[in-house]
C-alpha positions in Angstrom: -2.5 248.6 181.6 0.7 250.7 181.4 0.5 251.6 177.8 -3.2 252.9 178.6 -1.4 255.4 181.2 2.6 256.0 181.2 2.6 258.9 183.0 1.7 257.8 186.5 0.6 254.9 188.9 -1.7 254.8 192.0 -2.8 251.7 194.0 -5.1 252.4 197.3 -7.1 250.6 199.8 -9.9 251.4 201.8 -11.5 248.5 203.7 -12.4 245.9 201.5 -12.0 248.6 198.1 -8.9 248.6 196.3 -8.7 250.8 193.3 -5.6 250.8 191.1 -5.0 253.4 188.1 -2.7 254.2 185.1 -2.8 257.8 184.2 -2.2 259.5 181.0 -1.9 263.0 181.5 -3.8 265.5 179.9 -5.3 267.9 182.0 -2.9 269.4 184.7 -0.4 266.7 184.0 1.9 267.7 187.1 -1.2 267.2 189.5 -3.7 264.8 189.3 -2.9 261.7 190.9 -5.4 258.9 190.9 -6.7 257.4 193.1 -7.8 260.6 193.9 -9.7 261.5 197.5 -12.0 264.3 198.8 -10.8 266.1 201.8 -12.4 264.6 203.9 -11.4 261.2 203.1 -15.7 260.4 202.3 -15.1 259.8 198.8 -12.4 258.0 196.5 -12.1 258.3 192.7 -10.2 256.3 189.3 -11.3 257.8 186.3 -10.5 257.3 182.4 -11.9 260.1 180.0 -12.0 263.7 179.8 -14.5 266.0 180.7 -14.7 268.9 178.6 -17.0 271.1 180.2 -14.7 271.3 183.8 -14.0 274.4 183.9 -17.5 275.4 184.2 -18.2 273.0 186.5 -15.5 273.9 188.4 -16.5 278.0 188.6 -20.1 276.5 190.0 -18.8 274.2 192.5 -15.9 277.1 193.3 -19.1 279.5 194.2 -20.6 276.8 196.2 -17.4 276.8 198.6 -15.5 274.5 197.3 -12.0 274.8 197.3 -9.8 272.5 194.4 -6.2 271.8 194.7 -5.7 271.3 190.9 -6.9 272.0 187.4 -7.7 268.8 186.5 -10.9 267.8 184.9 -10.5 264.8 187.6 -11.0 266.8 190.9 -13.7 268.3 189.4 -15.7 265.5 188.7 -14.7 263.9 191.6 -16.3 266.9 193.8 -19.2 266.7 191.3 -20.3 263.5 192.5 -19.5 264.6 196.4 -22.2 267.3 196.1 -24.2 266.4 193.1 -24.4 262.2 194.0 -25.1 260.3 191.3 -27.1 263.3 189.6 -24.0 264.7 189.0 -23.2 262.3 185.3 -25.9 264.3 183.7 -24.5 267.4 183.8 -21.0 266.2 182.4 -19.9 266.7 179.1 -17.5 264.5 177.9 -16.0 260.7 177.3 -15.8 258.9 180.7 -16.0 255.7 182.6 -15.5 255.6 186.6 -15.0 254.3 189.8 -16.0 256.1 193.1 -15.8 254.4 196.6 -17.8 256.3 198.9 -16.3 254.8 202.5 -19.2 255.9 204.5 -21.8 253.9 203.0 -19.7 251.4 202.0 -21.2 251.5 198.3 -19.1 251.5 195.0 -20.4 253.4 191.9 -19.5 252.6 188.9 -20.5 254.9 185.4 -20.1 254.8 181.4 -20.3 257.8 178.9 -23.6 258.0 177.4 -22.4 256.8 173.7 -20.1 254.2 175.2 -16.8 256.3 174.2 -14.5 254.8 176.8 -15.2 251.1 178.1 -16.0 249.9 181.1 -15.8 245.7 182.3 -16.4 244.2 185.2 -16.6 240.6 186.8 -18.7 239.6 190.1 -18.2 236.6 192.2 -20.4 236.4 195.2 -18.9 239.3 197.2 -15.8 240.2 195.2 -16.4 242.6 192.1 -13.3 243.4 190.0 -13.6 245.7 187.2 -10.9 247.4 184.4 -10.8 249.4 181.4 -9.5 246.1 179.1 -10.9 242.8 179.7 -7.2 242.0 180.1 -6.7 243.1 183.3 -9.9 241.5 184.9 -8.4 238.3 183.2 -4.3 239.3 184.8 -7.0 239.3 188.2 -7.6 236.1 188.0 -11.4 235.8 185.9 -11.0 232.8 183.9 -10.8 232.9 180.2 -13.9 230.8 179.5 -15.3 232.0 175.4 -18.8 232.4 175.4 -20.1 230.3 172.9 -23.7 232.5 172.7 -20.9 235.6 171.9 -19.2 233.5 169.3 -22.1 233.5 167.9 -22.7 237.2 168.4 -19.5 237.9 166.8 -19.9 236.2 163.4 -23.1 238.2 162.9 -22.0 241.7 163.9 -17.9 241.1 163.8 -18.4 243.0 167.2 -19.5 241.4 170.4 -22.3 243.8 171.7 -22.5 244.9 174.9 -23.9 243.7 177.7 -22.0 240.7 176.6 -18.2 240.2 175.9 -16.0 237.3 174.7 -15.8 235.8 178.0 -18.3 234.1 180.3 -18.6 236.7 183.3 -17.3 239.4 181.7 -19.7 241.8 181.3 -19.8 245.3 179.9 -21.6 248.2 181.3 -23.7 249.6 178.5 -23.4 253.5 177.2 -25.1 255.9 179.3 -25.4 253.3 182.7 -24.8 253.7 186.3 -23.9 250.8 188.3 -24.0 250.4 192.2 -22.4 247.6 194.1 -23.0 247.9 197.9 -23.5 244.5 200.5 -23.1 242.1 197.4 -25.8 243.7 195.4 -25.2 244.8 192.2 -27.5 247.5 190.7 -27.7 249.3 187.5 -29.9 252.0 185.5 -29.6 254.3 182.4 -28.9 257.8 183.2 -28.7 258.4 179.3 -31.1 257.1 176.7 -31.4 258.4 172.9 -32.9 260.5 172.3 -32.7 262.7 175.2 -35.9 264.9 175.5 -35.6 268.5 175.2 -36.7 271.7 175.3 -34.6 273.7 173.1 -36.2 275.0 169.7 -36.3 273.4 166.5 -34.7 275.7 163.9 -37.9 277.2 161.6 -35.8 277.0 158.3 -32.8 275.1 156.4 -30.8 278.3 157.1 -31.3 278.4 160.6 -30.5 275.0 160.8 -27.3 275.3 158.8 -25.9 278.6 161.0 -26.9 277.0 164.2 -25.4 273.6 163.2 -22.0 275.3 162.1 -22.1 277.2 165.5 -22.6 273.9 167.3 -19.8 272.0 165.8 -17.6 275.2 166.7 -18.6 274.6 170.3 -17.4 271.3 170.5 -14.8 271.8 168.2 -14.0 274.0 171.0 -15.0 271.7 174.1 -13.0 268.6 172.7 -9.4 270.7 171.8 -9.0 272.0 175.5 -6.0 269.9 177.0 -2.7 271.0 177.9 -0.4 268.7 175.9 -0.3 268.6 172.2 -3.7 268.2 170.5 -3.1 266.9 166.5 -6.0 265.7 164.1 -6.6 262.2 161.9 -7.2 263.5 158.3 -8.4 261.4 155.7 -9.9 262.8 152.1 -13.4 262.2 153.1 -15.4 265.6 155.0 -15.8 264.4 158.6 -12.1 264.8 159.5 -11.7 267.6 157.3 -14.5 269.8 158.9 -13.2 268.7 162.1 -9.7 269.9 160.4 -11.1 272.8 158.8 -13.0 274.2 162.5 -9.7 272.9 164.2 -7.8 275.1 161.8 -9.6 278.0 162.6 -8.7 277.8 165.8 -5.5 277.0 166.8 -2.4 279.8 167.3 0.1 277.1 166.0 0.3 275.2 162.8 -1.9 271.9 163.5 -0.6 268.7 163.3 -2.5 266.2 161.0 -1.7 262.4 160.8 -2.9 259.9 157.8 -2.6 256.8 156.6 -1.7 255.8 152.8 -1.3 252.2 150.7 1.3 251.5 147.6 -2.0 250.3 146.4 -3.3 253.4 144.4 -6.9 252.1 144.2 -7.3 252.3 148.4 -5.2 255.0 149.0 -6.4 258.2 149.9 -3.0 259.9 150.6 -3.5 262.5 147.6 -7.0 263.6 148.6 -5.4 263.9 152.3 -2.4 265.9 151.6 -4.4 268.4 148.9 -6.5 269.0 152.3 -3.7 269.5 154.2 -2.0 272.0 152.2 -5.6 274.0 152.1 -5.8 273.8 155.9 -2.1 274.8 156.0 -1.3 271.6 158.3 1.6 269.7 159.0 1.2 266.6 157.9 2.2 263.0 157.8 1.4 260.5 156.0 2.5 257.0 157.0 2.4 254.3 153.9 1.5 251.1 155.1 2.5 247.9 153.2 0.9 244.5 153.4 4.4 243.0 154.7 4.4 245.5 157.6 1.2 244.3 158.7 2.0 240.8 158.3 4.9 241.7 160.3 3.0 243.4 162.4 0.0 240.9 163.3 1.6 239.2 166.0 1.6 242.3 168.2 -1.4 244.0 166.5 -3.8 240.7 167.7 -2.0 240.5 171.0 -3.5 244.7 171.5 -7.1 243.2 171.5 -8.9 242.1 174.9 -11.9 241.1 172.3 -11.9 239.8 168.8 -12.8 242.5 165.9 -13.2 242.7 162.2 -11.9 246.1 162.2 -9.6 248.2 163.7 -6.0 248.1 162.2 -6.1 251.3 160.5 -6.7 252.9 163.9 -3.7 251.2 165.3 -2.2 252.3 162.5 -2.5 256.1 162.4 -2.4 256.3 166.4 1.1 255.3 166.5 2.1 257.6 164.0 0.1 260.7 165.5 2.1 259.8 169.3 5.3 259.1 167.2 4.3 262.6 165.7 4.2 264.4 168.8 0.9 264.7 169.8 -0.7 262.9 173.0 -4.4 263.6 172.2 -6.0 263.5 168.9 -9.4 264.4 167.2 -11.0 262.0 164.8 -14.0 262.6 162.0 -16.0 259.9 163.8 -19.7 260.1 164.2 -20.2 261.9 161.1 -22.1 259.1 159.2 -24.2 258.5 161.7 -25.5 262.1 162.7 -25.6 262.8 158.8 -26.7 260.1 157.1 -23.5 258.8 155.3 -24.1 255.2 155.4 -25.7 253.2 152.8 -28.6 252.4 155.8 -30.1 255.4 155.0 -30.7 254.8 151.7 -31.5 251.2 151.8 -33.8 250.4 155.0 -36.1 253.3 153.7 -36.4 251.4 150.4 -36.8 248.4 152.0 -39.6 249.5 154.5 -41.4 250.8 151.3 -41.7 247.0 149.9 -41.9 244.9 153.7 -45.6 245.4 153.5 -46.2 243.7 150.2 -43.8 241.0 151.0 -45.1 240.3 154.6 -48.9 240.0 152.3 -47.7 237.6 150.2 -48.5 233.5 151.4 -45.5 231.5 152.9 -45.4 229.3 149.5 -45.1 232.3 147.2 -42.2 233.8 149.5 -40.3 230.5 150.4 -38.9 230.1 146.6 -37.5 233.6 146.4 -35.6 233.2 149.3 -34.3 230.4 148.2 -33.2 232.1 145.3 -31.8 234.8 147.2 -29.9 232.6 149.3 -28.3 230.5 146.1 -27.0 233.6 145.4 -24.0 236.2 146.1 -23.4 237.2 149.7 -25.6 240.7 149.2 -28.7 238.7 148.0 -28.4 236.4 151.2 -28.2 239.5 153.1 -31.7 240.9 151.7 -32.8 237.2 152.3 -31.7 237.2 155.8 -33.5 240.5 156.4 -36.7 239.4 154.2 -37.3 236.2 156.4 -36.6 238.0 159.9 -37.6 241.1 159.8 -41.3 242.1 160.1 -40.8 245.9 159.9 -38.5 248.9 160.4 -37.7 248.7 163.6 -36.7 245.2 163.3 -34.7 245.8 159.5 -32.7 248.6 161.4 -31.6 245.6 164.1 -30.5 243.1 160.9 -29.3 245.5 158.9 -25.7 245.6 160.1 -25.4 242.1 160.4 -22.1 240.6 158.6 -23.3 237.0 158.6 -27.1 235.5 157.6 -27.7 233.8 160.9 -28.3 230.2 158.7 -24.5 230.8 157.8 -22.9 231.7 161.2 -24.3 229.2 162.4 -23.0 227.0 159.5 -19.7 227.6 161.2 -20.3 226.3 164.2 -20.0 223.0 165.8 -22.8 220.9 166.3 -22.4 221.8 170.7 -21.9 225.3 169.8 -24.7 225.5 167.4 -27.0 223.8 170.3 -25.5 226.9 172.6 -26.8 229.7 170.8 -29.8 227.5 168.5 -32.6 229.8 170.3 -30.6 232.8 169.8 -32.4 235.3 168.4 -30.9 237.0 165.1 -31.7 240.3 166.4 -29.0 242.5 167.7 -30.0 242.9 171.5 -30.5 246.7 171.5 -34.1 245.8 169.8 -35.8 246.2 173.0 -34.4 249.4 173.9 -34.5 251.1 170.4 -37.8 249.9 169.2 -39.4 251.8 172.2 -37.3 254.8 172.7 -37.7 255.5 168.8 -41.4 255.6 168.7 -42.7 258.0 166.7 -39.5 259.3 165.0 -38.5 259.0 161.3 -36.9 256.3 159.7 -33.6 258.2 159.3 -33.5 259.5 163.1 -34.4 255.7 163.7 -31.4 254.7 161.6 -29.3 257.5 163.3 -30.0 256.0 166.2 -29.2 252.5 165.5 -25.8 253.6 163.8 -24.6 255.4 166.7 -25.7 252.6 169.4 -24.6 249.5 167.4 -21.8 249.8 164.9 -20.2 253.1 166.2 -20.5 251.5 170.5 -20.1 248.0 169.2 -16.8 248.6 167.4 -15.8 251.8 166.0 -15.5 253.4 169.5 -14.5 250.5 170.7 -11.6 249.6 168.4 -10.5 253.3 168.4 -10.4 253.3 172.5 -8.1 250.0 172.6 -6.0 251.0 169.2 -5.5 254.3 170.4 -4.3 253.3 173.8 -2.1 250.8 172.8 -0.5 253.8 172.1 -1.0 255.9 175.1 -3.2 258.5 172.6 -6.0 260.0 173.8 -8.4 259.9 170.8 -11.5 262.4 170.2 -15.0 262.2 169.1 -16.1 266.0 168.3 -19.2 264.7 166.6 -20.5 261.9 169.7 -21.0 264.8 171.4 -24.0 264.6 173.9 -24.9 268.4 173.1 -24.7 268.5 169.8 -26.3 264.8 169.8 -29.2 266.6 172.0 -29.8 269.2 170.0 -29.7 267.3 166.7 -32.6 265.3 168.1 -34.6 268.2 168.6 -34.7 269.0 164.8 -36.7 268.3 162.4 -34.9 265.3 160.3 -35.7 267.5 157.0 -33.1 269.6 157.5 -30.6 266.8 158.7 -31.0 264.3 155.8 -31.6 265.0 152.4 -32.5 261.3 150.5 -29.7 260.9 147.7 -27.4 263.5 149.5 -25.1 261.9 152.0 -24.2 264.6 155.2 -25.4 267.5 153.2 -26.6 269.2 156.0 -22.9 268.3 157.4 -21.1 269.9 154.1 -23.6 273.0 154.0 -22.6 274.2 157.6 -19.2 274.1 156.9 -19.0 274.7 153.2 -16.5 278.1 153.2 -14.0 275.8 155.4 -13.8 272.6 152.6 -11.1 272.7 150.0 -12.4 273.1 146.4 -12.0 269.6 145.1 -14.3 268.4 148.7 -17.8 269.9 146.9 -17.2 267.4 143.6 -15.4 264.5 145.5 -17.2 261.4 145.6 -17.7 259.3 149.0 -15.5 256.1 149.2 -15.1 254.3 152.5 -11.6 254.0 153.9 -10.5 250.4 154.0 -7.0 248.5 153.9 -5.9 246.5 150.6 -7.2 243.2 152.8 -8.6 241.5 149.4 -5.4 241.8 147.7 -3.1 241.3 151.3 -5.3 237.7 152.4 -4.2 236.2 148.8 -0.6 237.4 149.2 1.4 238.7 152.3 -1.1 237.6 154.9 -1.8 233.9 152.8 0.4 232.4 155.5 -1.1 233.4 158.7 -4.8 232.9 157.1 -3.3 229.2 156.2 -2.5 228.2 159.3 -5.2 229.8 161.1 -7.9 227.7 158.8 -6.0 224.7 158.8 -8.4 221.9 160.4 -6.1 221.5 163.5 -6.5 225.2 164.3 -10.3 225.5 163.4 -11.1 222.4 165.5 -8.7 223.4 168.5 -11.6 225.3 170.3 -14.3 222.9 169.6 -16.2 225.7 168.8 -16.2 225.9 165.2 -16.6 223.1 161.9 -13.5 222.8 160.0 -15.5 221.7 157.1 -17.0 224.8 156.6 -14.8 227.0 157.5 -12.4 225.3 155.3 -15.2 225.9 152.2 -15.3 229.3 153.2 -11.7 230.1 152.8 -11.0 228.0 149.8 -14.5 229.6 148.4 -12.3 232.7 148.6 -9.4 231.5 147.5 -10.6 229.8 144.6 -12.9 233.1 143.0 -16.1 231.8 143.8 -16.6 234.8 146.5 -13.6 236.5 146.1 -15.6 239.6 147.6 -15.7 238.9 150.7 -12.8 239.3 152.1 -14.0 240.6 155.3 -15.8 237.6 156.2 -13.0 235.6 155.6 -10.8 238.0 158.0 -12.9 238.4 161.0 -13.6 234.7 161.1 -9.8 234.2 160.3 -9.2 236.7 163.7 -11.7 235.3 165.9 -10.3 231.7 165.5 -6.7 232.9 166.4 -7.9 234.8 169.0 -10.1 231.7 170.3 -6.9 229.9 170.0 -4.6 232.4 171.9 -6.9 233.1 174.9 -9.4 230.7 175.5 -9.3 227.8 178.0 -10.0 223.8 176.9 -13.0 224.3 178.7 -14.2 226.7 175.7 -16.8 224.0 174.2 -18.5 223.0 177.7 
């Protein structure tokens, strides 16, 4: 856990509680040490976040009576929760996940930011709960390595393992916005955060009054999320999330900002011109880091030994972290969120179309509909998508919980083996939030149900979790301005008119900070960032993707076919779905990482 906190070490023990911490420093970075204790020894304290709103917290509890010894955000919230109890995570603004010990009652609490920003694991057996930041460490304690052959599954359709669930057997993940309570063996948990959050606050009357009080929100956490007292720098792509967050950043700051990106050789991927033209606007200094396919293929060995899970995604983030802390900077904002507050993905565009036409195909008879999908699924991977969605899903709620899916579920479960297939046969296709969502969305419109999904599936699932492990690897605290549970609150409470305009991607976004873009931002067209993979898999990374699919190492686990994942890389290979590339990589990464950290008992 060292990289995830170089600055300082604590191990404790109270009883039968231990509680162990790596800190990197932020707040206060002379003071601070974790584990950190109340006064009167009641209450002990390992935390991983920030939380932005500590200074007013700290001016309440300092009326109260109580008296700090530092000016970190950690005593603070560690006093929070002596007077406030468990009450006290609502009123915090920030990322987080922590541990408290209270040695009177004998009780652990355990407790996750409500968007799932930082992670938060844990293992029980019988009497003994361990619990980490990383799955690794609970594995360096001693959990055994078992794969889960249900989040196998889970994987190949999302290329994410959602939580509850991770990799492992008996890992488990506490979910965004839940409290956990371990006291006498018994293990506890509840939601102290659920989207969306009820309000009272106003709904703006006008797209004007939206717009002004919009651009002053994302000033306020603009604000909230630069406080720190090392050096705070910026990601900075072409596209406008990370350059509003640049542009309000800008604004700001009494010294010239620091602004990291990443660039390709490949001209067709690389966005380095766009991102330096917005650099030179914002009057940045900025770097931009070219990355090769034979760095990376250099690179793999210790990029895939970073993960605790398996992931389709990430490397970019690896990427431009270790050049923003080789840069200078120990926290950094990113653009983040941005799609899913403002409607940037394609979901908004095509789960509204498709809800138009789900009633006429749901009337047609089973005989009429079973030849079209059969069509659909003789075809190219985006007509078995729509086919996957067409035989599952019976309305929106339940085309908002396929829509992200990477695999049909026939196909994943194509490349399984015939035990793993019998694991996970009564699996439902379904990403497990359904429950949750489908209930907690009622009565909201399609695009604030889509929202909704975005930010608790693919952003929890593996954007903020990929940017939380990438960015620690190299001890860089990394920022999410827009998952912001104020400006998230507040959003909620307005009328989706003014937040979504069909055909208009994050206009809303643009219009509040319109004065702040560059010139060539109003007429530059939306592309999302991605490595050269389709040109890298056939070329520098061939080698690794060889021996990865070669029958030995496919049939290693016993988890998977090496028939068909054999057909699915020469498919690739060969032209005849030479698209998909990132099927062909996350499977590719799964397997090794199967291979690498598993036990023999992975198949039972």
């Amino acid at each position: 856990m060292q990289h995830r906190g170089p600055d300082d070490v604590g191990v404790e023990s109270w009883g039968p509680a231990t509680l162990g911490m790596r800190r990197l420093a932020i707040f206060d970075p002379g003071n601070g040490h974790q584990p950190m204790s109340t006064a009167d020894g009641c209450f002990h304290l390992v935390f991983n976040g920030a939380i932005y709103n500590h200074r007013e917290l700290r001016e309440e509890l300092s009326n109260a009576g109580v008296a700090f010894r530092t000016r970190c955000d950690t005593e603070v919230l560690l006093e929070a929760f002596a007077r406030w109890g468990e009450a006290c995570v609502t009123r915090l603004r920030g990322m987080f996940a922590f541990a408290i010990w209270d040695e009177r009652e004998q009780a652990l609490t355990l407790a996750r930011d409500p968007f799932g920003i930082k992670p938060l694991y844990f293992h029980r057996a019988g009497q003994r709960l361990v619990f980490a930041s990383e799955v690794n460490a609970l594995l360096a304690g001693g959990v055994a390595p078992q794969i889960d052959a249900e989040a196998v599954a889970e994987f190949l359709a999302w290329f994410a393992v959602p939580a509850p669930r991770t990799i492992y057997r008996g890992v488990t993940s506490l979910l965004p916005g839940e409290l956990a309570r371990f006291e006498n063996g018994e293990f506890t948990t509840k939601r102290m955060w659920r989207f969306p959050a009820a309000t009272a606050e106003r709904a703006a009357r006008s797209q004007a009054e939206f717009t002004a009080e919009l651009r002053a929100r994302l000033e306020d956490s603009i604000s909230a999320h630069t406080l720190a007292d090392v050096p705070v720098g910026a990601f900075l792509s072409g596209g406008l999330d990370s350059s509003a967050v640049v542009g309000l950043m800008s604004r700001r700051s009494g010294q010239k900002l620091k602004t990291f990106s990443i660039g390709f050789e490949e001209a067709a991927f690389s966005e380095q011109k766009e991102a330096e033209e917005s650099a030179r606007h914002f009057g940045t200094e900025h770097t931009t880091r070219i990355i090769t396919g034979r760095e990376v293929a250099a690179d793999l060995p210790k990029i895939l030994g970073s993960l605790d899970q398996p992931t389709g995604d990430g490397i970019n983030t690896y990427y431009v972290s270790e050049t923003a802390r080789r840069g200078g900077v120990t926290v950094a904002l990113s653009g983040l969120g941005g799609d899913e507050l403002f409607g940037g993905y394609p979901s908004f565009q095509d789960i509204p179309r498709l809800e138009r036409w789900l009633p006429l195909w749901n009337a047609l008879p089973g005989f009429a509909r079973a030849p079209l999908l059969s069509r659909l699924r003789a075809g190219g991977a985006r007509h078995r998508k729509l086919a996957d969605l067409l035989a599952h899903a019976r309305n929106r709620d339940e085309l908002a919980a396929l829509y992200r899916t990477v695999m049909p579920h026939s196909t994943l479960l194509s490349l399984l083996s015939g035990d793993a297939q019998q694991a996970v046969a009564a699996a439902s296709p379904f990403h497990r939030a359904l429950p949750e969502l489908r209930g907690a969305l009622a009565g909201r419109t399609t695009r604030e149900t889509i929202s909704a999904w975005e930010l608790r599936t693919y952003m929890a699932d593996l954007l903020l979790r990929d940017s939380d492990v990438m960015s620690m690897r190299h001890s860089l605290e990394l920022r999410v301005p827009f998952v912001d549970r104020p400006l998230i609150e507040w959003l909620s409470a307005q009328p989706a008119r003014f937040r979504y305009t069909p055909k208009q991607p994050k206009r809303a976004l643009a219009g509040a900070i319109a004065d702040l873009l560059p010139p060539a931002m109003h007429t530059r067209r939306k592309r999302g960032f991605t490595f050269p993979f389709g040109e890298w898999l056939r070329t520098e990374l061939r080698p690794f993707l060889e021996e990865t699919f070669s029958a030995a190492s496919v049939g290693r686990s016993g988890l998977f076919s090496p028939a068909v994942v054999g057909t699915l890389w020469s498919d690739y290979v060969n032209g005849r779905d030479a698209r998909q590339w990132s099927r062909v990589w996350g499977v590719a990464v799964l397997i090794d990482f199967v291979n690498r950290c598993g036990t023999k008992e992975n198949a039972r």
